[in-house]
C-alpha positions in Angstrom: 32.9 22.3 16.6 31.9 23.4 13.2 32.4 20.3 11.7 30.7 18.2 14.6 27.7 20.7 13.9 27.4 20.2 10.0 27.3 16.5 10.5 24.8 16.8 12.7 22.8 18.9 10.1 23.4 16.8 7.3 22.1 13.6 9.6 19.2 15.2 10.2 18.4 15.6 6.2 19.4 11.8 6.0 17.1 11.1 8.0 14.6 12.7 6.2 15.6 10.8 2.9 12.0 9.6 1.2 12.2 5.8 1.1 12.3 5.6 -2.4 16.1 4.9 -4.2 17.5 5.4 -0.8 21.3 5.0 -1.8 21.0 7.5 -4.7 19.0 10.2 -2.9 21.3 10.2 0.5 24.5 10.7 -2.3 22.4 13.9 -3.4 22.0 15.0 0.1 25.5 13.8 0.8 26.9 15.7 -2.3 25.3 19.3 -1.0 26.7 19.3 2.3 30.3 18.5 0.9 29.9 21.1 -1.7 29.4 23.6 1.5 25.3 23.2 2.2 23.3 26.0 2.1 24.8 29.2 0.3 25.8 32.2 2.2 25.9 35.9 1.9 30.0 35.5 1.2 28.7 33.8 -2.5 28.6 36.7 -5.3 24.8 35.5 -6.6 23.4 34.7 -3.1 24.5 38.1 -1.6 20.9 39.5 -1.3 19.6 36.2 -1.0 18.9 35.2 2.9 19.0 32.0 3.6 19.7 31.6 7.2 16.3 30.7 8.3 16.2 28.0 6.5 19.7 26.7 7.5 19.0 27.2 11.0 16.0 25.4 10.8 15.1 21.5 11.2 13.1 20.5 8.7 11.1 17.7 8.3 9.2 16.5 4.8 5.5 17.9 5.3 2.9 15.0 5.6 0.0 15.5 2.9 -2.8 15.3 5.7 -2.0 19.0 6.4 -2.6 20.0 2.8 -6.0 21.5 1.9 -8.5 21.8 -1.0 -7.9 24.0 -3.8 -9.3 27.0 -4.8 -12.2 27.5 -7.1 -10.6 29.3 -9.8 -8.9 26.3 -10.8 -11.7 24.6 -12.1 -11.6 27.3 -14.9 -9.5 25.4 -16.6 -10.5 22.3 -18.6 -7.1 20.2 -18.8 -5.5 20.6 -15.5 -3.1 18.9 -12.4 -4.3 19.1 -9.3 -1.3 18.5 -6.4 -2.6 18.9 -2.1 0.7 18.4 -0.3 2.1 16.3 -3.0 -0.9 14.0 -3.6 -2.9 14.0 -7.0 -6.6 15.1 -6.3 -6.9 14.4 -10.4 -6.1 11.9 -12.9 -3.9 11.0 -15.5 -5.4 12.4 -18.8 -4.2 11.6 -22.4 -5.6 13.4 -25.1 -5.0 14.4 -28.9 -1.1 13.9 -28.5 -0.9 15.5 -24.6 0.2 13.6 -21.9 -0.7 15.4 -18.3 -0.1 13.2 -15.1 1.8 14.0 -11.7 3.8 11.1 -9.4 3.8 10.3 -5.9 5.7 8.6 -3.4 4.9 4.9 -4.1 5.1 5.2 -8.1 8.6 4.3 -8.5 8.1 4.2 -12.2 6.6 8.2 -12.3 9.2 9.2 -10.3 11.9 7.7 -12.5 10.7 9.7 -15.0 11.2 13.1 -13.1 14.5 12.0 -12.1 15.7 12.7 -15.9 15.6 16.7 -15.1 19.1 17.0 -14.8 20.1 14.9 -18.0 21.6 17.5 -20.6 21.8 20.2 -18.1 25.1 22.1 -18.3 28.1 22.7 -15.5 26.6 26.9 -15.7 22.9 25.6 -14.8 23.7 23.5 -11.4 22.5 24.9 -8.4 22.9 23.8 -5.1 19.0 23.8 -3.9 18.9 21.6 -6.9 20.5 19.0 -5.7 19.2 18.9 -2.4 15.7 19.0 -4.3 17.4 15.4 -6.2 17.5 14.4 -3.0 13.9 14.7 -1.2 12.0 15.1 -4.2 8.3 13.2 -3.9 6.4 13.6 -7.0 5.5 16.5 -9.2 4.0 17.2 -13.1 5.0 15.4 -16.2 3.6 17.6 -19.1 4.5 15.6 -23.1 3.0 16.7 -26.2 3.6 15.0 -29.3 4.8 16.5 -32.5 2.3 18.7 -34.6 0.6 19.2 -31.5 -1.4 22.3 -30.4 -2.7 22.5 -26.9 -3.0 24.8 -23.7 -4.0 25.7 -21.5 -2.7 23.4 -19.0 -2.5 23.7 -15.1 -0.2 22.3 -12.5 -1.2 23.7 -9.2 0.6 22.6 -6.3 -0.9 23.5 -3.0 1.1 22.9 0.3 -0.7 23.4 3.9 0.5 24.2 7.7 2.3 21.2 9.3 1.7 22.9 13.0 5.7 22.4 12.6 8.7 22.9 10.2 7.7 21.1 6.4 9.4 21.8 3.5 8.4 20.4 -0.1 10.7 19.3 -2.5 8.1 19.3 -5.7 10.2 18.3 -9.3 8.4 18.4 -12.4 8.7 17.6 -16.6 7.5 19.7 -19.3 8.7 18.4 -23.1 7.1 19.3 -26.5 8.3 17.6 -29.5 9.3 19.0 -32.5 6.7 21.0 -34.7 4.1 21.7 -31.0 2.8 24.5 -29.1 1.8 24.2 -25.8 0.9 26.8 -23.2 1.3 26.0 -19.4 0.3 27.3 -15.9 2.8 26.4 -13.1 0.9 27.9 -9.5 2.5 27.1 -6.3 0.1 28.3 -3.5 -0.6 27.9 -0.1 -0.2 29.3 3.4 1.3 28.6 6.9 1.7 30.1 10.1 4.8 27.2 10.8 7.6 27.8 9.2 7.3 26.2 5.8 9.8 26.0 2.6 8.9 25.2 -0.6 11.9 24.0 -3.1 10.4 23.1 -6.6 12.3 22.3 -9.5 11.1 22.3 -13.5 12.8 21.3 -16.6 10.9 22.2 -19.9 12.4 20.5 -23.0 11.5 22.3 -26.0 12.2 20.3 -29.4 12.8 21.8 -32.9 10.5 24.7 -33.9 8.1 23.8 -30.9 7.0 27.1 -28.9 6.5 26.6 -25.3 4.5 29.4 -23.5 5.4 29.0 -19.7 3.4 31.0 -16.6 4.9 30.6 -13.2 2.9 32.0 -10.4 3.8 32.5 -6.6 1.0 32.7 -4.1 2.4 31.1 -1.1 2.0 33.5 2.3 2.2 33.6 5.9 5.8 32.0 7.0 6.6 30.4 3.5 9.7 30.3 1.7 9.9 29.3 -1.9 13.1 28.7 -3.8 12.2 27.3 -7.9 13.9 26.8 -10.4 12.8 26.8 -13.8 15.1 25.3 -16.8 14.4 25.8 -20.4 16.3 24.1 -23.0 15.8 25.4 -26.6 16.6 23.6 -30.2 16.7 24.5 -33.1 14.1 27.5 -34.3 12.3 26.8 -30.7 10.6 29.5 -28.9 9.6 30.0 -25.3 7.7 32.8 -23.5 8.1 32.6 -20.0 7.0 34.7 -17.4 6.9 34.7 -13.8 4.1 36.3 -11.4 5.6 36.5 -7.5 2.5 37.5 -5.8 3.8 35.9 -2.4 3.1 37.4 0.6 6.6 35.9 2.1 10.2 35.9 1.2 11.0 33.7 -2.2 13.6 33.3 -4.4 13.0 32.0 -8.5 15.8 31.3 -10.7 15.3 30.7 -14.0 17.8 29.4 -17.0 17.2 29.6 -20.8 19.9 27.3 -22.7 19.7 28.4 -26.6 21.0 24.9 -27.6 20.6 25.3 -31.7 20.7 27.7 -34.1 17.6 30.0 -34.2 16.1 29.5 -30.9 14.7 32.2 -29.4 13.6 33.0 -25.6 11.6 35.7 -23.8 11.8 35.5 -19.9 9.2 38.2 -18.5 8.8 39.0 -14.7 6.8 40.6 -12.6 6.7 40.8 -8.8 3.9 42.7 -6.6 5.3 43.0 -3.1 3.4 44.8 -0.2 4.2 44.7 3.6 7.6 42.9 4.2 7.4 40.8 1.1 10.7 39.6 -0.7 11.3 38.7 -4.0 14.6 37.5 -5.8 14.7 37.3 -9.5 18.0 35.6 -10.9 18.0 34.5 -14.6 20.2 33.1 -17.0 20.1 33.0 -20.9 22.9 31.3 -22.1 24.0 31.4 -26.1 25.2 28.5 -27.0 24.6 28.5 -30.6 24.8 31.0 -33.3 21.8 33.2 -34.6 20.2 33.0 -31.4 17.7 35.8 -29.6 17.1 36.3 -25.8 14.7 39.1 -24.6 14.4 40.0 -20.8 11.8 42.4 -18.7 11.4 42.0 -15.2 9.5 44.5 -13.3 8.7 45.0 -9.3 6.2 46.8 -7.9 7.6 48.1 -3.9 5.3 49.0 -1.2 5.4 49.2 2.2 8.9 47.5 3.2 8.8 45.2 0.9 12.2 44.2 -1.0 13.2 42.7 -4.2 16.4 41.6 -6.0 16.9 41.2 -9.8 20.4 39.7 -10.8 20.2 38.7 -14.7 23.2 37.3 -16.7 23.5 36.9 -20.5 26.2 34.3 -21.5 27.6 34.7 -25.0 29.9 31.3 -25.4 32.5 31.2 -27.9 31.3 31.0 -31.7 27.8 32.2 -30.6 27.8 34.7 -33.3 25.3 36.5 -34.7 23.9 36.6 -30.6 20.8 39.0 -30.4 20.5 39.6 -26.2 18.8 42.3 -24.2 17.8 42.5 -20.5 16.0 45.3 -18.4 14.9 45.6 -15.2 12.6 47.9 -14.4 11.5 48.9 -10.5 8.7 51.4 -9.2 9.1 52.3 -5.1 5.8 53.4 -3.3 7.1 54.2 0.0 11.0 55.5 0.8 11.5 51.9 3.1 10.8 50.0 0.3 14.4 48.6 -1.3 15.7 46.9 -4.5 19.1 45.3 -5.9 19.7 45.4 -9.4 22.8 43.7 -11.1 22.0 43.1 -15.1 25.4 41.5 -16.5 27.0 40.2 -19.9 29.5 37.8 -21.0 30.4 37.7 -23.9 32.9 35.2 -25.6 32.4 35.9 -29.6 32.0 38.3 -32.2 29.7 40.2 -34.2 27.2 39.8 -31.2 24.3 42.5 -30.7 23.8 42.4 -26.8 21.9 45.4 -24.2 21.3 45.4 -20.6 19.9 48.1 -18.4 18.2 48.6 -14.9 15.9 51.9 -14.0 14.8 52.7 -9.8 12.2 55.2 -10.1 9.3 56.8 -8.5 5.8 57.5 -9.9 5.7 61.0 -12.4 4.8 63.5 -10.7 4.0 65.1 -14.3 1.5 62.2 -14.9 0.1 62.5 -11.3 -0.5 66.3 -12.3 -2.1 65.8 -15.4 -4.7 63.0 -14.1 -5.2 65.1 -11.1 -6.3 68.6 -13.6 -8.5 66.0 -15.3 -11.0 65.5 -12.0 -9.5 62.0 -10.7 -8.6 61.6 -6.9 -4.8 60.8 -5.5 -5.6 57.1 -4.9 -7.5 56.6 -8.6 -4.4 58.5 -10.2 -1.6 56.7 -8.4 -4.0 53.4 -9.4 -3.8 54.1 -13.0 0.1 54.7 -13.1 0.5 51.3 -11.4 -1.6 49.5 -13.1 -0.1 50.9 -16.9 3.3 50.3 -15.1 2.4 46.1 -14.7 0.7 46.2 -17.7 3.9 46.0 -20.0 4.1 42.4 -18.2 0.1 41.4 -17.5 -0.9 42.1 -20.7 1.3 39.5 -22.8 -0.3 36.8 -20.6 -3.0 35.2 -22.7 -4.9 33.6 -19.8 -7.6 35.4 -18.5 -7.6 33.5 -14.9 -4.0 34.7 -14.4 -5.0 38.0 -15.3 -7.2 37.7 -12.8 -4.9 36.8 -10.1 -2.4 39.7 -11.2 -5.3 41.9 -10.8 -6.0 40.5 -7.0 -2.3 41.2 -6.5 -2.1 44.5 -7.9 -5.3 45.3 -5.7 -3.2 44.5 -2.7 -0.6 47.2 -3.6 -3.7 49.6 -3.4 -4.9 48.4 0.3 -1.3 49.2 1.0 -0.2 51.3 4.1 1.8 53.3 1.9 -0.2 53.1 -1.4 -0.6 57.2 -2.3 0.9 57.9 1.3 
């Protein structure tokens, strides 16, 4: 009976195949069902991770009529990508060495393009979402900047919209700087629904030889959305990337994201924050992988807990044989408002070399009661003073972020932690 009920499953996603390069997307879909299909509890990194809803549930791709207009905020921004349910509302702009377009169903060649995200990956990067994203994937960005190049900001802002039925969105997207570039880049996923929706995005940033990518990923999705990204950096030589990731989602999501130091001297720093009131969820899983010698990965993630809401960190540093000279730290930091809110913390290392310099720690606190005190003596109320400590808290992660609009939207979500039910409770 099992078996009889996983074909049926996996003929139902076949039948959901986009009609573009049929054969090679149903051997995607194919492959993730024969590998085992969704991921359960029983898997060591999908443990926290709940994914039941969305294996119970019959999904069908979500039609762009049901996507909406975007918000005015992103009109802030001078070079931007503008996605509604997979459809560009802007166009293709080249400019001064940048390159910023998005594909569709119908642009075989655009799509093409996207389909190189997987070239170069590595064995330790796959990910089973990925492929079923390989599968069903219907456009997304494609960022290039030339060599020499500076430029930023840039914004790709997918917005998905209420089917009035079960929609996921398979969105798959490009980044690459050449050597000698600098680029900065705003990744927003937003959107709400009172269907069940799921959102599956997948980004690749290439980052050439002493280029320096700084990379913003923000999660506003609510209502009855699920969102499981992926982000996948891939350093050369003397590269640098700053990468940070806002979940300001008012549902359950789940955002992995992979750093491979590929060359000598390449350096990463993968930042999070994650602002959950209510019954928000939030799972963090990285991976910085040294692959080269004389290479440097840095890693904060923090989560703010109120209400019920949950979160999950799980961060690995891989050391790989001859990586010496490997400088790695990772922290997780998590502040509870309320005694139902939860985390799960799991920082790990592995390391295969010598003469390696490598850290990892996790902290579950509450706010100081010592600090409360002394901001209290000084004449400030309980909801001011519990502010301030929150704010100086998120502020180790908002304030590296050197766009004022996502500053903004950081602010909007840490305002939402104050409306709380259990704010200052």
């Amino acid at each position: 009976m099992v078996g009889a009920a996983t074909a049926t499953v996996e003929a139902h996603y076949l039948d959901q195949v986009p009609p573009e390069d049929t054969d090679r997307r149903n051997a995607a879909v194919r492959q993730f069902f024969a590998a085992g299909g969704f991921p359960t509890a029983a898997l060591e990194d999908w443990r926290h991770s709940d994914l039941d809803g969305l294996k119970r549930t019959a999904w069908r791709r979500l039609d762009p009529e049901h996507a909406g207009q975007p918000p005015g905020w992103t009109g802030d921004f001078e070079r931007r990508v503008l996605l509604s349910g997979g459809v560009p509302l802007t166009a293709d702009t080249w400019e001064g060495g940048l390159a910023i377009g998005a594909a569709q169903l119908g642009d075989a060649h655009r799509l093409a393009a996207l389909d190189e995200l997987g070239v170069g990956m590595t064995a330790s990067v796959r990910h089973p979402l990925e492929t079923l994203n390989a599968g069903f994937f219907d456009g997304g960005f494609r960022v290039r900047l030339e060599g020499g190049v500076e430029a930023g900001p840039v914004l790709l802002y997918s917005l998905r919209g209420d089917a009035g039925e079960p929609a996921m969105r398979h969105p798959r997207s490009l980044i690459e700087l050449a050597a000698h570039s600098r680029l900065t880049v705003i990744e927003v996923h937003d959107g709400d629904s009172a269907t069940p929706g799921w959102t599956n995005p997948s980004t690749l940033c290439r980052v050439g030889e002493h280029a320096e990518l700084r990379y913003i990923r923000v999660e506003l999705e609510t209502g009855n959305v699920a969102h499981t990204g992926r982000v996948t950096f891939r350093l050369e030589r003397n590269a640098r990337v700053h990468s940070t990731v806002l979940s300001l989602t008012g549902g359950k999501s789940r955002t992995d994201t992979a750093a491979i130091l590929n060359a000598e001297g390449a350096e990463v720093e993968l930042d999070g924050l994650f602002l959950g009131v209510e019954q928000a969820k939030a799972d963090q899983h990285t991976l910085a992988i040294h692959a080269a010698r004389h290479t440097t990965s840095r890693q904060l993630f923090k989560n703010v807990l109120s209400d019920e809401a949950s979160a999950v960190f799980d961060g690995k540093v891989v050391v790989a044989p001859g990586a010496i000279g490997t400088d790695a730290s990772q922290a997780n930091r998590n502040l509870l408002l309320s005694r139902k809110a939860q985390v799960h913390t799991r920082p790990r290392l592995e390391i295969n070399a010598d003469d390696v310099k490598c850290a990892h720690g996790a902290a579950i606190g509450k706010l100081d009661e010592d600090a409360l005190f002394y901001l209290r003596s000084r004449g400030l109320g309980r909801m001011d003073s519990h502010e301030i400590l929150v704010r100086g808290f998120a502020g180790e992660v908002v304030e590296k972020i050197p766009v004022e609009a996502v500053r903004a939207l950081a602010a909007a979500g840490l305002q939402r932690v104050r409306e709380s039910e259990s704010f200052a409770a």
